[in-house]
C-alpha positions in Angstrom: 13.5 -25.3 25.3 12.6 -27.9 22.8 14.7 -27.7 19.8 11.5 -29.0 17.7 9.1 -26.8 15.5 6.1 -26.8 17.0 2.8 -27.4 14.4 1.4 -23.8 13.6 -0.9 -22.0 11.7 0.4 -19.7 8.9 -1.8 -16.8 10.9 0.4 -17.6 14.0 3.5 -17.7 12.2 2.8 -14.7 10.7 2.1 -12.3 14.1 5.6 -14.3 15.4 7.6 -12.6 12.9 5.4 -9.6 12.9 6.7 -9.2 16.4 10.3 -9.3 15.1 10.2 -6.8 13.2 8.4 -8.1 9.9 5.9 -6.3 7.7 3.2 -8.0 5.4 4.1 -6.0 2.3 1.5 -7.7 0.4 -0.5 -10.5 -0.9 -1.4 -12.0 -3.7 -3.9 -14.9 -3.9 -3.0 -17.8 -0.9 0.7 -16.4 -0.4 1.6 -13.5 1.9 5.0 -11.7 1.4 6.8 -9.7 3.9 9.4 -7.4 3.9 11.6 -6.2 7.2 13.6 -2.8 6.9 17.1 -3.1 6.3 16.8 -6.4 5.0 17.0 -7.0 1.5 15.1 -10.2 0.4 11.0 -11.2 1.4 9.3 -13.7 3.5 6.4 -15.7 1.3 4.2 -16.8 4.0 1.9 -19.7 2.7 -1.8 -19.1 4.2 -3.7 -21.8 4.2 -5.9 -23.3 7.0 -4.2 -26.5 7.7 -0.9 -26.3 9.6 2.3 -24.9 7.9 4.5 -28.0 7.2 7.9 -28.2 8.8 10.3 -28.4 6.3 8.2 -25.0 4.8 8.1 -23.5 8.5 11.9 -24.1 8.6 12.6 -22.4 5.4 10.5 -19.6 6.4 13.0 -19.1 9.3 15.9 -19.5 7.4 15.0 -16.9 5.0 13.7 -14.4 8.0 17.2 -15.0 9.8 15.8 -16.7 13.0 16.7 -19.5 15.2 13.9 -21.9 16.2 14.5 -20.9 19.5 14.0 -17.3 18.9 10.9 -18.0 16.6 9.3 -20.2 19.8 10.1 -17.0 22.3 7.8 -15.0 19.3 4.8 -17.6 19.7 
């Protein structure tokens, strides 16, 4: 697999990580947060409808504790 981060919609991103294991604990205004059990800090998801940029995506991942490979088997 491509070791690139795809262009994605925060709405897809968002469903990806649902499917590991991630809950949208809540939202206020344009910024989703999410929480997993068990781990101890949030995701802040950015929802906008343009494309997630990839320096933001990457954080994202970072913070969630996923590889890009593992977030591209989510997609």
């Amino acid at each position: 697999m491509s070791n690139r981060l795809p262009a994605v919609k925060p709405r897809e991103a968002i469903r990806a990580l649902e499917k590991a294991g991630w809950r949208v604990h809540r939202q206020k205004g344009s910024h989703v947060s999410m929480h997993k059990e068990g781990v101890p800090n949030l995701v802040v998801m950015p929802v906008h409808t343009k494309d997630l940029p990839k320096g933001t995506l990457h954080g994202i991942l970072e913070d969630a504790g996923l590889t890009i490979e593992q977030f591209l088997k989510l997609l």
